[in-house]
C-alpha positions as CSV (number, residue, x, y, z in Angstrom):
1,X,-0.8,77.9,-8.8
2,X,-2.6,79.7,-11.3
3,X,-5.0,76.6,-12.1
4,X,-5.1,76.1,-8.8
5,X,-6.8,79.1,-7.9
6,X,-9.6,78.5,-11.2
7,X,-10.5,75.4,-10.0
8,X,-11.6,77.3,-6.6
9,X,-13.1,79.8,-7.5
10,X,-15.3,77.4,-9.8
11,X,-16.5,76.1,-6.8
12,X,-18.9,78.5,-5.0
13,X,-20.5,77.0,-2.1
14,X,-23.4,77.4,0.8
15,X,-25.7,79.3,-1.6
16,X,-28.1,81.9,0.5
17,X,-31.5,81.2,-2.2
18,X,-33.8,84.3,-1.7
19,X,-37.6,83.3,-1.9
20,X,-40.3,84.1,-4.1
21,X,-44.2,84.8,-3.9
22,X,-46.1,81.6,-4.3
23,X,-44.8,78.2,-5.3
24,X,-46.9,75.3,-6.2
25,X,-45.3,72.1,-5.1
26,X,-46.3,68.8,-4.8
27,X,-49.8,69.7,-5.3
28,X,-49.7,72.3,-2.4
29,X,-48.9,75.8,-2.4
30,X,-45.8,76.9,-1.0
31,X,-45.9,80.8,0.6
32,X,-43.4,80.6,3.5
33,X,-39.8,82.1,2.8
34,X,-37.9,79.3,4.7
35,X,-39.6,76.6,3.0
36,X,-39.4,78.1,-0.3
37,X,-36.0,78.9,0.0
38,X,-35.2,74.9,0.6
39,X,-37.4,73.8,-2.1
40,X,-35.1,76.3,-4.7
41,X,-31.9,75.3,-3.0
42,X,-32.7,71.5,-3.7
43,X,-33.9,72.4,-7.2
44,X,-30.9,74.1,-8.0
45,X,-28.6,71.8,-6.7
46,X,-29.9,69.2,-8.6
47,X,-29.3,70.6,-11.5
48,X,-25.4,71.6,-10.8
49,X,-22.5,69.0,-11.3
50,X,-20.5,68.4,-8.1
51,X,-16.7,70.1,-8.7
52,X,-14.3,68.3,-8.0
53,X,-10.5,68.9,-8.3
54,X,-8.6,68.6,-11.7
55,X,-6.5,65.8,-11.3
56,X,-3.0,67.9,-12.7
57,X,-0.8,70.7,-11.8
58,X,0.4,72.9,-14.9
59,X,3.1,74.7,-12.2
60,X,4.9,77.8,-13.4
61,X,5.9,76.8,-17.0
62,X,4.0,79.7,-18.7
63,X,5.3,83.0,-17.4
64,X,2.4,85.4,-18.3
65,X,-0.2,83.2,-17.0
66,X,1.3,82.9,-13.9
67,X,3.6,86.3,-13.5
68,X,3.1,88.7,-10.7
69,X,-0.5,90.7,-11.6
70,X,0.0,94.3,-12.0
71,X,-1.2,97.5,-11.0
72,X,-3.1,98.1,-14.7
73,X,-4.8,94.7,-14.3
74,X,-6.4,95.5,-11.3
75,X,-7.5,99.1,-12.4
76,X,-8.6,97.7,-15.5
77,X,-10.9,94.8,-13.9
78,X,-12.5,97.4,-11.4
79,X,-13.1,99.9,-14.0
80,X,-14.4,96.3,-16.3
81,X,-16.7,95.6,-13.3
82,X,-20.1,96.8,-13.7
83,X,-22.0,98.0,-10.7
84,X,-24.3,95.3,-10.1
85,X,-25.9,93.7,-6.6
86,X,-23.0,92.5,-4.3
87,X,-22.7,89.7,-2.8
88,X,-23.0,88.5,0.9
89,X,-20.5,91.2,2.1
90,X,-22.5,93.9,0.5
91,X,-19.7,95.9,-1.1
92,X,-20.4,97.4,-4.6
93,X,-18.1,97.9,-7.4
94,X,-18.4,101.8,-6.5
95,X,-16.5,101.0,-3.6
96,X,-13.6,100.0,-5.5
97,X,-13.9,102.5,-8.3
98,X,-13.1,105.0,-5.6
99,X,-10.5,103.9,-3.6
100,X,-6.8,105.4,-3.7
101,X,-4.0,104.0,-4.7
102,X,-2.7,103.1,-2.0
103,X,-5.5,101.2,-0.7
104,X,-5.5,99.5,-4.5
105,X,-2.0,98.7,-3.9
106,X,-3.2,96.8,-0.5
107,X,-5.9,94.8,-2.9
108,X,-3.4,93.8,-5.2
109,X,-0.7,92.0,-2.3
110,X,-3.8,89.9,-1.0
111,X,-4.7,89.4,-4.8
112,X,-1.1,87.9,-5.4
113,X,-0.9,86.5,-2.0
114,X,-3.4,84.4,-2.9
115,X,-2.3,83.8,-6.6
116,X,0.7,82.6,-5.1
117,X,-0.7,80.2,-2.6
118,X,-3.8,79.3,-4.5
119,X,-5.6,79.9,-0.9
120,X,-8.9,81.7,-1.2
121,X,-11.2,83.9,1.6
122,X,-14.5,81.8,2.4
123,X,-16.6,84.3,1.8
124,X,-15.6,84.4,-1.7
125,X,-17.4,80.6,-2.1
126,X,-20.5,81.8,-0.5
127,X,-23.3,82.6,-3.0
128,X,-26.2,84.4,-2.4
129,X,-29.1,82.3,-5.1
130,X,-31.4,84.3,-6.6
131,X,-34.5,82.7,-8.7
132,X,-35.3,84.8,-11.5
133,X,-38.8,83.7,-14.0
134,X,-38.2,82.6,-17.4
135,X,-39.8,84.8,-19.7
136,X,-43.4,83.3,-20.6
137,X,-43.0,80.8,-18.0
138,X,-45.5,79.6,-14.9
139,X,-43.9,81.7,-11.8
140,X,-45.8,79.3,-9.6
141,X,-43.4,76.3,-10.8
142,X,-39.7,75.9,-9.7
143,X,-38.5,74.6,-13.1
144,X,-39.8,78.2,-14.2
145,X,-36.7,80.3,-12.4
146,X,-32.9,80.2,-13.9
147,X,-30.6,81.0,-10.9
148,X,-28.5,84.0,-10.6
149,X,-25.7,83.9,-8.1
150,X,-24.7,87.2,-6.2
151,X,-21.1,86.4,-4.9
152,X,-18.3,89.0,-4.0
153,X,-17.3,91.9,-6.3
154,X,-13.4,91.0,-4.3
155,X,-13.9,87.5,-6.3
156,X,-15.3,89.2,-9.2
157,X,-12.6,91.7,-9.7
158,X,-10.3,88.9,-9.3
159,X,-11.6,86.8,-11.5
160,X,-11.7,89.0,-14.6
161,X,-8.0,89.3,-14.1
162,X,-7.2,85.6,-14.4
163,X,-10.3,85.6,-17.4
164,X,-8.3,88.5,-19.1
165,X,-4.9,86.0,-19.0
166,X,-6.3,83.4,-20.1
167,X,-8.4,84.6,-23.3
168,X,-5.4,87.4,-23.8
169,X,-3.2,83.9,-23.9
170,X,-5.2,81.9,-26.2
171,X,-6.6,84.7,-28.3
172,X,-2.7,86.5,-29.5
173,X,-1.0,82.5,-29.7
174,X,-3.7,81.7,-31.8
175,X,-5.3,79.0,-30.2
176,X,-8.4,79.1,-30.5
177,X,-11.0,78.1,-33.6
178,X,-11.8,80.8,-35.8
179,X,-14.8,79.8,-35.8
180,X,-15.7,80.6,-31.8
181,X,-16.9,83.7,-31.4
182,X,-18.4,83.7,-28.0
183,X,-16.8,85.6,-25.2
184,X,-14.0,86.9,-27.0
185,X,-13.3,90.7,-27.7
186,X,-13.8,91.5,-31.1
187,X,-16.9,88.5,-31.4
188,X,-20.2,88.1,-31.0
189,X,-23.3,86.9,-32.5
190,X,-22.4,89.7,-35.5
191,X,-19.7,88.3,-36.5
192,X,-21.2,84.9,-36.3
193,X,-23.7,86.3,-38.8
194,X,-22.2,87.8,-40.5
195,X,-20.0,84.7,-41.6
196,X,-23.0,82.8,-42.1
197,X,-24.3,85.2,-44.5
198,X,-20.9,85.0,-46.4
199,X,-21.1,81.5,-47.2
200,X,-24.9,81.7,-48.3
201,X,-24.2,84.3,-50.7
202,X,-21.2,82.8,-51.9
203,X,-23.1,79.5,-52.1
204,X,-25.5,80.9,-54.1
205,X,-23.1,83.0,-56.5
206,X,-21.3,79.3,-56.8
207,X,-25.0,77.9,-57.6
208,X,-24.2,75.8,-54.3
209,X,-26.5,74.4,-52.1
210,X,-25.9,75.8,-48.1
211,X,-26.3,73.7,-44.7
212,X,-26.9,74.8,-41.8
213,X,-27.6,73.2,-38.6
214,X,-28.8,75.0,-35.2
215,X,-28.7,73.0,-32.0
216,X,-30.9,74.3,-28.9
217,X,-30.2,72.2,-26.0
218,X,-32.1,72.0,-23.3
219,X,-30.2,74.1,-19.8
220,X,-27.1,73.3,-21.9
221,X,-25.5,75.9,-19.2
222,X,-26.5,73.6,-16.1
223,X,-25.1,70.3,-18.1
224,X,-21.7,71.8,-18.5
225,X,-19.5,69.4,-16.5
226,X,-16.9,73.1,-15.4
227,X,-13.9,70.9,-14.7
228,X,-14.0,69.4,-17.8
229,X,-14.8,72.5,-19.7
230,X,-11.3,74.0,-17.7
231,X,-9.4,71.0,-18.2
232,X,-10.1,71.2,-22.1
233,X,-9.1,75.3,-21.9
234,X,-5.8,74.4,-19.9
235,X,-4.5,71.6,-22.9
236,X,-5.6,73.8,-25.5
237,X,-3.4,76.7,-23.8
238,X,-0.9,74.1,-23.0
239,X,-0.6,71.7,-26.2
240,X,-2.2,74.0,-29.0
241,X,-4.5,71.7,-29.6
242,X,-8.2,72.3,-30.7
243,X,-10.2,70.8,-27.8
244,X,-13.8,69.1,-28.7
């Protein structure tokens, strides 16, 4: 049930794409809201890989992935949740950050209402698109905007509890390469540095010659295939396996 609800909410759907200014498009000019609006949704959609399900169901073998969530999680993802644009539904993180318990307790039954039958609002798979310019980049040109998607605060909040599981999982079983250091607590580019560092200066105490390779693929984010990418976190969590 658990993997179940991931794979759904890595589907957001319908995207609402909010125009720009002035876009120059098959040598034309592009100034009306509607028809910019198409031309981004099509350029974005391009770009995306079409979901679709993972072919297998881990069930309930692992008990803390797939346990009843708890009060703390929930007041920990709201309190984790910045206060950013909403989505379509226009409630901001505030909202939450202010509400009672008792009305937290009512967010977390639908919350494990729907963990339990992996069955999601709608809402919650509608995105609102918006383009935002690449620094140094033509703003007359649709290649020139990344996308940012506003969706629901309800699906954000929920989603950082099932994130928090998963890296929580993989992080204290020891799963994962030492060596990522991306999106983990306790990681970033620092410590990615600082290890580098380490083994040039060791390499050079050693009178050892050092190699390095750096790798900048082109919208690397937009060619990551997500079911794959969860497929490969689900048999590392499973198997212990490193995943390529």
């Amino acid at each position: 049930m658990f993997f179940k609800i991931l794979n759904k909410l890595s589907n957001h759907t319908n995207p609402n794409v909010k125009n720009h200014d002035i876009i120059f498009h098959n040598n034309r000019y592009v100034t009306h809201p509607k028809t910019q609006s198409d031309l981004f949704a099509k350029h974005f959609s391009i770009q995306s890989t079409e979901v679709q399900p993972i072919p297998i169901d881990y069930g309930s073998d692992n008990e803390f992935l797939n346990g009843n969530i708890e009060f703390w999680e929930l007041k920990r993802a709201i309190q984790k949740t910045k206060n950013s644009t909403p989505g379509a539904d226009n409630i901001p993180a505030i909202w939450f950050k202010n509400l009672d318990d008792a009305s937290l307790y009512k967010i977390l039954f639908m919350f494990q209402q729907q963990l339990d039958f992996s069955v999601l609002p709608k809402n919650w798979k509608h995105a609102i698109i918006l383009p935002i310019p690449k620094p140094n980049k033509d703003k007359t040109k649709l290649t020139s905007y990344r996308p940012i998607a506003l969706t629901s605060v309800f699906c954000k909040i929920f989603e950082r509890i099932l994130a928090h599981r998963i890296t929580n999982y993989l992080t204290c079983q020891k799963k994962l390469n030492s060596n990522q250091h991306g999106f983990l607590p306790f990681r970033d580019n620092h410590t990615a540095i600082y290890k580098i560092f380490t083994a040039i200066s060791e390499a050079r105490k050693n009178k050892n010659f050092f190699v390095g390779v750096s790798l900048d693929i082109k919208s690397a984010y937009d060619s990551v295939h997500i079911d794959e990418l969860i497929y490969k976190c689900l048999e590392l969590g499973i198997t212990g396996k490193i995943a390529k």
